[in-house]
N, C-alpha and C positions, 0 to 999 in steps of 0.2 A: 048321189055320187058327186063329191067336186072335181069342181074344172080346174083348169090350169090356171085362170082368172083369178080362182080364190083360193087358189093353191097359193099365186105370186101374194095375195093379197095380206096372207096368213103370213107368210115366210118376210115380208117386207114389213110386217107388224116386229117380228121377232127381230129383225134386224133395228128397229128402230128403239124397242125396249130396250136391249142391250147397248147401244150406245147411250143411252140416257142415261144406266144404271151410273156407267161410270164416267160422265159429264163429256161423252163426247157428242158433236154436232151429225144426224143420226145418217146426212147427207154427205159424211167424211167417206161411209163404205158402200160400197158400190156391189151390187148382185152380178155375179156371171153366174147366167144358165148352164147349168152341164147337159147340152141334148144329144149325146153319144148313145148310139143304139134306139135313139127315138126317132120318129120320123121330121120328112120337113113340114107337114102340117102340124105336128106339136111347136115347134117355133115357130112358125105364123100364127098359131094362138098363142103364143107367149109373146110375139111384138105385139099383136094386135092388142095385151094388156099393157103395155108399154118398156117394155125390156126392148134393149136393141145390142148385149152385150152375148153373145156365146160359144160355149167350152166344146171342144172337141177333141176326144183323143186319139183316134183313127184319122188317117189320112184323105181315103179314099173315101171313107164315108162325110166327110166334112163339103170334099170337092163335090160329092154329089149333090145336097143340100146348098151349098151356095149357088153351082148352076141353073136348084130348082126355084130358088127365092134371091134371082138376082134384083128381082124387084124392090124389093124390101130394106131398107138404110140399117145394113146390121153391120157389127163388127165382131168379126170372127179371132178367137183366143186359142191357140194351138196349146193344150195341157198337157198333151200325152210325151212318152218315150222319144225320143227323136233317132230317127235313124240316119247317117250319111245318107244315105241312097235320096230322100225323104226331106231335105235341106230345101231344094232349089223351089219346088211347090209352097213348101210352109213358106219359104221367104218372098212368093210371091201373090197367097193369096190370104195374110193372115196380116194381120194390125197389133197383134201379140205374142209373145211366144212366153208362157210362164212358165216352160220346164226345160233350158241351157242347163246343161251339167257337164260341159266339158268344152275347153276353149275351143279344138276342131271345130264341133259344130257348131259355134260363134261365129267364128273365121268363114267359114261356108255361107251361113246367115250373113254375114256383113258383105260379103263379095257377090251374093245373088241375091240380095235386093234390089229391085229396079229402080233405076235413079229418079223417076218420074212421081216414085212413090213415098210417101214421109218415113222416114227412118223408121225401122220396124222396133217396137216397145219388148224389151228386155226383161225378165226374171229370172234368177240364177235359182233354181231348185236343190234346195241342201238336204242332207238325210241327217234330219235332226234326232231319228231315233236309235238310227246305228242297222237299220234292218239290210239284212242281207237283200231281201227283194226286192228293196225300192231303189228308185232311182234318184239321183240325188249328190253333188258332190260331199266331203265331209267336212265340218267345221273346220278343221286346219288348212283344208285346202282354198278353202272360199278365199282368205283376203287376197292373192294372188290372181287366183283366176278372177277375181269382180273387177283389180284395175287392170288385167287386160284387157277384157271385156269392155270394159268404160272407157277405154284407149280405141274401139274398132272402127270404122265409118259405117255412116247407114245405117247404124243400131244406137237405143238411147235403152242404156240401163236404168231400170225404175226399182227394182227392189230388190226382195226373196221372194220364194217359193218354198209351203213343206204342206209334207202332210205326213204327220207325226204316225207314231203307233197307234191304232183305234181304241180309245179308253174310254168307258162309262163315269171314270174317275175324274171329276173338276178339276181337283187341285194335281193331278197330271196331267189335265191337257194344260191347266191356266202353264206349268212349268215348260211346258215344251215351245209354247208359243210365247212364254216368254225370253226361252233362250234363243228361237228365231229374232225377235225385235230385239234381242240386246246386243245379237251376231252384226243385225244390220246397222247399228249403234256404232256399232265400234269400226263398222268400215271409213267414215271419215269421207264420206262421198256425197254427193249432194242425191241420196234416194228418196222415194217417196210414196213406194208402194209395199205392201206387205201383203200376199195372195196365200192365206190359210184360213181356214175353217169349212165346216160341209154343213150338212144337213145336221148330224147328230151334236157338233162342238161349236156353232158359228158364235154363238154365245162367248164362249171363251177366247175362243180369234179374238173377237170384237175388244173383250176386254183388255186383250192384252196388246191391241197396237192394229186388229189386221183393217184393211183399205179396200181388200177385193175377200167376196166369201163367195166360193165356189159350189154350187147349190142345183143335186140333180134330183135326188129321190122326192126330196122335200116338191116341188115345183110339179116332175113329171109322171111320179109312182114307182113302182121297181123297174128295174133295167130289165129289157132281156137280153140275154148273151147270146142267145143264140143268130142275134139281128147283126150282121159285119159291122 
């Protein structure tokens, strides 16, 4: 049975082919853990192999694992849904937030950040496939809402966010994450992150521009849901 060790070992392999394929430097993209629904001893063995980046989509469940590994030099990435309610916490115990979809909860994040703490890192989540369920602003609305956003204190926009429709099909992920890196092209901003790809597509992220690949199954085995 492997460990989470050669779980990273495997999956940091993969990451590093795919940048090779298509002549990128394999240290341009960076791994964030998705440990939502796992425990805090799953990411004490994933620092302990050297990751110190991860994903949480629950709130409450993130708060519990950072209280229990305050030990540990981690930097915690807010993925999930964002609720009002839900603003004041993420903008004070998280270092990223890659899923902004609407300026309020910008303006919220920019106004309960603590001043003590480095401006909180910015991704605007677009719903690059049109799906009713996801979250996500829509391609037209992006350029507006990004230079508000890039206009707020306390927050420093770094890219996009997506996570397209699930395809087995290459040349429909390669098109989706390419019209993610061409949306963030045409903003005219100084960004520099692009946070798509999983387990099953990082390949294609990779080639097509992405910087951050979000990576749970791969790393920690299947989720259970039934875990808060």
């Amino acid at each position: 049975m492997s460990t989470i060790a050669d779980n990273i070992g495997v999956v940091s392999q993969r990451i590093r082919a795919a940048a090779e394929a298509v002549q990128r430097d394999p240290d341009s993209v960076h791994l964030l853990a998705v440990s939502k629904t796992k425990p805090a001893q799953a990411v004490r063995e994933a620092c302990a192999a050297g990751l110190r980046d991860f994903g949480e989509n629950y709130l409450q469940e993130a708060l519990s694992k950072q209280v229990e590994l305050t030990d540990l030099p981690l930097s915690w990435h807010f993925i999930g849904p964002i609720q009002s309610n839900k603003t004041r916490a993420i903008a004070e115990h998280f270092a990223w937030v890659h899923s902004v979809d609407r300026l309020k909860i910008a303006q919220r994040l920019s106004e309960q950040r603590p001043a003590e703490l480095p401006p909180l890192n910015i991704c605007i989540q677009v719903n690059v496939s049109g799906e009713a369920s996801k979250s996500g602003c829509t391609p037209a609305d992006l350029p507006a809402l990004a230079n508000a956003i890039s206009a707020l204190p306390r927050l420093t926009l770094r890219g996009l966010m997506a996570i397209p429709e699930p395809t087995d099909d290459r040349a429909a992920q390669d098109a989706a994450f390419a019209t993610v890196r061409d949306l963030q092209a045409s903003l005219n901003l100084p960004l520099d992150t692009l946070s798509m790809g999983m387990s099953h597509d990082l390949e294609s992220a990779i080639a097509q521009g992405a910087t951050w690949v979000r990576i749970g199954t791969a790393l920690f085995g299947a989720r259970d849901y039934g875990q808060p």
